[in-house]
C-alpha positions as CSV (number, residue, x, y, z in Angstrom):
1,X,-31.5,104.1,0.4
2,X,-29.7,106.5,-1.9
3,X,-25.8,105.5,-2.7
4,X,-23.9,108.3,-3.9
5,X,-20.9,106.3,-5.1
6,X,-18.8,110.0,-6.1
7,X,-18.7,111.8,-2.8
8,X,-17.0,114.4,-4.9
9,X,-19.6,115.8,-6.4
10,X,-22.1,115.8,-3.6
11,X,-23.6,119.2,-2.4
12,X,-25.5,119.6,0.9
13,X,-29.8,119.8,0.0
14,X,-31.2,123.3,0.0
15,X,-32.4,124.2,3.3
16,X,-35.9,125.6,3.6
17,X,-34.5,128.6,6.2
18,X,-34.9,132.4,4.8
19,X,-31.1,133.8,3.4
20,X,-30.7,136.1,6.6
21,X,-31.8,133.2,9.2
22,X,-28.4,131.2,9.9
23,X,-28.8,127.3,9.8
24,X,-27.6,125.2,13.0
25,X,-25.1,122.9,12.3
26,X,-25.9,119.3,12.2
27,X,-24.5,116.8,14.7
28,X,-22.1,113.8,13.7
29,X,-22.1,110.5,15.3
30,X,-18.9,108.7,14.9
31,X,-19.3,104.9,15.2
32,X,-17.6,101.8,15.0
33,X,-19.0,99.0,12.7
34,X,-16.8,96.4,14.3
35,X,-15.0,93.7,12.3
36,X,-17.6,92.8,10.0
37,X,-20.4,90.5,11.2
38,X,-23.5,92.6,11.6
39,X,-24.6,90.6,14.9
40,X,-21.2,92.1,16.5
41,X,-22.4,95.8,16.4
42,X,-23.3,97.3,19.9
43,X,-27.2,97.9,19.9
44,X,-26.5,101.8,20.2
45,X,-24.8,101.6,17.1
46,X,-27.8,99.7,15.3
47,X,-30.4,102.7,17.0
48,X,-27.9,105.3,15.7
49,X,-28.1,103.8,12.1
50,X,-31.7,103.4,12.1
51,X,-32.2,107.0,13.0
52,X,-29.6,107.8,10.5
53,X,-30.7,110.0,7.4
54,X,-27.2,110.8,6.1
55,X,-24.3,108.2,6.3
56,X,-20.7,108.7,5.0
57,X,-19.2,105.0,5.4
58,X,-15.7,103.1,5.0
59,X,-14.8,100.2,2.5
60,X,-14.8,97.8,5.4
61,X,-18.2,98.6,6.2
62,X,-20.3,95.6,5.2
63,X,-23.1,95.4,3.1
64,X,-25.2,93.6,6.4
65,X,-24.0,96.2,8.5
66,X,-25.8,98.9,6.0
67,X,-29.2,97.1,6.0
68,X,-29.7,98.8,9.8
69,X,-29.9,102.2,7.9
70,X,-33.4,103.1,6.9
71,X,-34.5,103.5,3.6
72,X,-35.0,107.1,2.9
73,X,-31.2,108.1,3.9
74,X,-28.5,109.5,1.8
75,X,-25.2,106.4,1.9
76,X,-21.8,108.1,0.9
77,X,-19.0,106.1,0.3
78,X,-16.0,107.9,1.4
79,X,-13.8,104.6,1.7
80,X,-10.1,104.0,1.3
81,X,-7.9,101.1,-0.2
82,X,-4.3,100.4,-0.5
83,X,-3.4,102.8,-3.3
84,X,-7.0,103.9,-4.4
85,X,-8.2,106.3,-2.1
86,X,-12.2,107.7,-3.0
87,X,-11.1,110.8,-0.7
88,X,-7.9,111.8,0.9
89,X,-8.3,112.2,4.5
90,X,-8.2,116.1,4.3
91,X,-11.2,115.6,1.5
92,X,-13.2,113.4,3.8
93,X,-13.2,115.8,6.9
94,X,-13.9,118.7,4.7
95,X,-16.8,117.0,3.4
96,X,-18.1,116.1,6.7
97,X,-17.5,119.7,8.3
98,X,-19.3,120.8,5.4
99,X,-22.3,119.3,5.3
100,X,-22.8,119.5,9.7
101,X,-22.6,123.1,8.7
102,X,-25.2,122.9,6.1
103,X,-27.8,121.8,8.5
104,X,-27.3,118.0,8.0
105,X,-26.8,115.2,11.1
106,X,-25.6,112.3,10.1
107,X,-23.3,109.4,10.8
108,X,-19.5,108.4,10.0
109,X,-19.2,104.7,9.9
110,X,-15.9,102.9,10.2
111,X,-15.3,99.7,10.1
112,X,-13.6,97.8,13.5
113,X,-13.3,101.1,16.3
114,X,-12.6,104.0,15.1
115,X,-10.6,105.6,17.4
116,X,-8.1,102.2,16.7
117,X,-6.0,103.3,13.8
118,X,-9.2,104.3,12.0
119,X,-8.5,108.0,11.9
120,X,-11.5,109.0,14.2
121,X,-9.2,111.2,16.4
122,X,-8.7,113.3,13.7
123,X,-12.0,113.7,12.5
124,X,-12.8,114.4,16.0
125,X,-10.6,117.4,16.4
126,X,-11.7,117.9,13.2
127,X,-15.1,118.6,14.4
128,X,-13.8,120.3,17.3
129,X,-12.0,123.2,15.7
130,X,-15.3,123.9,13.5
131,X,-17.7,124.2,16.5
132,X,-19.5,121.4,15.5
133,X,-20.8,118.8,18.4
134,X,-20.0,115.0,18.0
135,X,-20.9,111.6,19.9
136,X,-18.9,108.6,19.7
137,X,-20.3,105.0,19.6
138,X,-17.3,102.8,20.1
139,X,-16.9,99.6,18.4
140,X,-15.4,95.9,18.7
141,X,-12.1,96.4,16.8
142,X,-10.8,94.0,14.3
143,X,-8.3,92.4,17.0
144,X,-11.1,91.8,19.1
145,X,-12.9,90.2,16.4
146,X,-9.5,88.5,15.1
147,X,-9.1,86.9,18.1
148,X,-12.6,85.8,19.4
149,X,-13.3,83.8,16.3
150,X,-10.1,82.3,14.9
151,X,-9.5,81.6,18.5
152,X,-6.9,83.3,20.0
153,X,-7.2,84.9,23.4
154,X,-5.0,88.1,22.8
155,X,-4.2,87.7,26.9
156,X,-3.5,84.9,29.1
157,X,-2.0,84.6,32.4
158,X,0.9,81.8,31.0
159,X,1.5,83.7,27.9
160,X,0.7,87.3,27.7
161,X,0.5,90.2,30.3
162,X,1.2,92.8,27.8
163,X,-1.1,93.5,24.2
164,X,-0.1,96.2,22.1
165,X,-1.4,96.9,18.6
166,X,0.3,98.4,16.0
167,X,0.3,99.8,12.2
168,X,2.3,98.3,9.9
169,X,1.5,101.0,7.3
170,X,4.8,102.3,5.0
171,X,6.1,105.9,5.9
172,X,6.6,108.6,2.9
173,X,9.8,107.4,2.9
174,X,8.7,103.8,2.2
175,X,9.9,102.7,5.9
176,X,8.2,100.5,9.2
177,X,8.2,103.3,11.5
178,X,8.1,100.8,14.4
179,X,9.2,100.5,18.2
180,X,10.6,97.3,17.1
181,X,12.5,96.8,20.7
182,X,9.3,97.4,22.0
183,X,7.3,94.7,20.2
184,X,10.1,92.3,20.7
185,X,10.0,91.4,24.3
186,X,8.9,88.7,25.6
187,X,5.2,87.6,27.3
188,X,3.2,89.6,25.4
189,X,1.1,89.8,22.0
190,X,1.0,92.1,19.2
191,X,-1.4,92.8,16.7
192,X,-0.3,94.6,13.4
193,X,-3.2,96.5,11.3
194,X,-2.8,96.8,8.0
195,X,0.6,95.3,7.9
196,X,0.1,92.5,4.8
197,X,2.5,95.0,2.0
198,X,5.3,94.6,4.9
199,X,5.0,91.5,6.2
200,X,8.1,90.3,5.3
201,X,9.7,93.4,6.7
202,X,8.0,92.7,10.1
203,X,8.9,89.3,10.6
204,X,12.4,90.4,9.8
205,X,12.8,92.9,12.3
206,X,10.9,91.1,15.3
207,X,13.4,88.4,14.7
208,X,16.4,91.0,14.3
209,X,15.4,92.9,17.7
210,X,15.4,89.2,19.6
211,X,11.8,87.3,19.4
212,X,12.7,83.9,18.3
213,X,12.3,82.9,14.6
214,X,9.8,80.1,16.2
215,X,7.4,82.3,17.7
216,X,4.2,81.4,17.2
217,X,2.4,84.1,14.5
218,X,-0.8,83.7,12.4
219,X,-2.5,85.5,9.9
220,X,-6.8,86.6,9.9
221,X,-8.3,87.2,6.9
222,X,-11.9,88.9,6.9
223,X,-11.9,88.1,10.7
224,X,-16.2,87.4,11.6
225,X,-16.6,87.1,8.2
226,X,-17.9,84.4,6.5
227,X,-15.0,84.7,4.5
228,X,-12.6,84.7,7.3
229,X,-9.5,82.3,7.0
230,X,-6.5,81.7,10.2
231,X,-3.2,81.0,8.8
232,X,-0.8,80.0,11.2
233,X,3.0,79.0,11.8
234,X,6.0,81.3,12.8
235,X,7.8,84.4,12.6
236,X,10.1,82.6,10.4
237,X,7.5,80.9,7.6
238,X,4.7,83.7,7.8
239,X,5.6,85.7,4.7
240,X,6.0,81.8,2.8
241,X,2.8,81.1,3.9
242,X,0.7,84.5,3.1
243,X,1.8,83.8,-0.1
244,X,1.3,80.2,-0.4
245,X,-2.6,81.1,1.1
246,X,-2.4,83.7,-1.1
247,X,-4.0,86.0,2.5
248,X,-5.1,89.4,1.0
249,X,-5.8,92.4,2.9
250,X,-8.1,92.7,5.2
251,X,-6.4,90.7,7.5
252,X,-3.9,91.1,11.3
253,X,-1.2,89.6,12.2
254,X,-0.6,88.2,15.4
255,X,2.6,87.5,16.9
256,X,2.9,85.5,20.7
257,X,2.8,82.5,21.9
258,X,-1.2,82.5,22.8
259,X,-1.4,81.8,18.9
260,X,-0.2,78.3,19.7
261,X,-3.7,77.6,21.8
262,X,-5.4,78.5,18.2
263,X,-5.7,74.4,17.6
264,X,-7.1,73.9,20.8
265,X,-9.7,76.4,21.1
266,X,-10.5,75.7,17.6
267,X,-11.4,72.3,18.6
268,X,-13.9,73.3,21.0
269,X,-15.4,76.2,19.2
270,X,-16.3,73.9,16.2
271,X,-17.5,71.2,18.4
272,X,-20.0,73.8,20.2
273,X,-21.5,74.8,16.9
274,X,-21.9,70.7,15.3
């Protein structure tokens, strides 16, 4: 495989068409990595890397995940971290616009499902406004993943009628823009991407907006990772706690009372695998 760490400076190859013959546009595949573990990826994600000869990937694709893609393709590492971004967003989708139009398939690989807070609607309108055609391999996303292996059923029929997920990402103007009446009431669960720079914030305001400072909350890290840690308490000693774990991104929070079944489930999940 060729890894081209600085999408930057990457140019589309020369096609072999005459100047005046125009060159069909390539197609894109968007799919979802899942959380992490290479044996969670749907199989028509593994026969869409395989066949794969151009791949633009995120930072929480997984070096595993990449071993599907065969050796002769062209890896691109378009990924994005808290604060140091390889490409904006903008930069990314004009990359990808560019080089369909150049002739070249390929695939865009995001970690979790990305069309669940991983930016894969706009890509996809993206596409559509430059006439280019897409398909879209869906993914397990990292809540799924979160809660399947730390052991936390996200529903249940005593605890939780109602999921929601949510992005606990910082607005421009350094604010939780958050239905926080809405993830307060009762019986349900939330999940909060990308929401360990405001945790503190979020505890604080599911509190303020009526959950009880003892609901049960936990924190995964590196959820189907080998890596992958479960911190749990309450809204009230989560932020003590992320820092006394010292949890670092990636990692969900997860706020309801199904978190208090982690032990238990734990128990037997272990037990299956001894």
């Amino acid at each position: 495989m060729s890894f081209i760490e600085d999408a930057r400076w990457f140019t589309a190859a020369p096609t072999a068409n005459a100047p005046d013959t125009p060159t069909p546009p390539g197609r894109v595949t968007l799919v979802g990595a899942g959380p992490g573990d290479p044996e969670l990826l749907t199989l028509r994600a593994v026969k869409a890397l395989r066949g794969a000869r151009l791949v633009l990937y995120d930072h929480l694709v997984g070096k595993e995940v990449l071993r599907y893609v065969a050796e002769d393709a062209d890896l691109i590492y378009v990924g994005k971290e808290s604060s140091h971004h390889t490409l904006p967003q903008e930069s990314i989708i004009d990359l990808m616009v560019r080089l369909a139009r150049s002739g070249r398939s390929m695939v865009r690989l995001k970690g979790g499902d990305g069309f669940i807070f991983g930016r894969g609607g706009e890509e996809a309108q993206a596409l559509v406004e430059a006439g280019i055609a897409f398909d879209v391999v869906p993914g397990i996303t990292a809540a799924q993943g979160a809660g399947a292996c730390a052991g936390i059923p996200l529903t249940h029929r005593d605890h939780a009628a109602t999921l929601v997920f949510a992005t606990g990402h910082l607005r421009g103007d350094n604010e939780v823009a958050l239905d926080w009446e809405a993830l307060a009431r009762p019986r349900q669960t939330v999940v909060i991407y990308m929401g360990m720079g405001t945790l503190p914030v979020i505890c604080e305001q599911l509190v303020c907006h009526g959950l009880p400072a003892g609901t049960p909350a936990a924190l995964v890290e590196q959820a189907s990772l080998p890596g992958q840690r479960c911190i749990t308490g309450t809204l009230q000693d989560l932020p003590q706690l992320a820092q006394q774990h010292r949890v670092r991104p990636p990692a969900l929070i997860v706020v309801g009372e199904v978190v208090a079944l982690q032990p238990q489930l734990m128990r037997g999940m272990q037990a299956s695998v001894m």
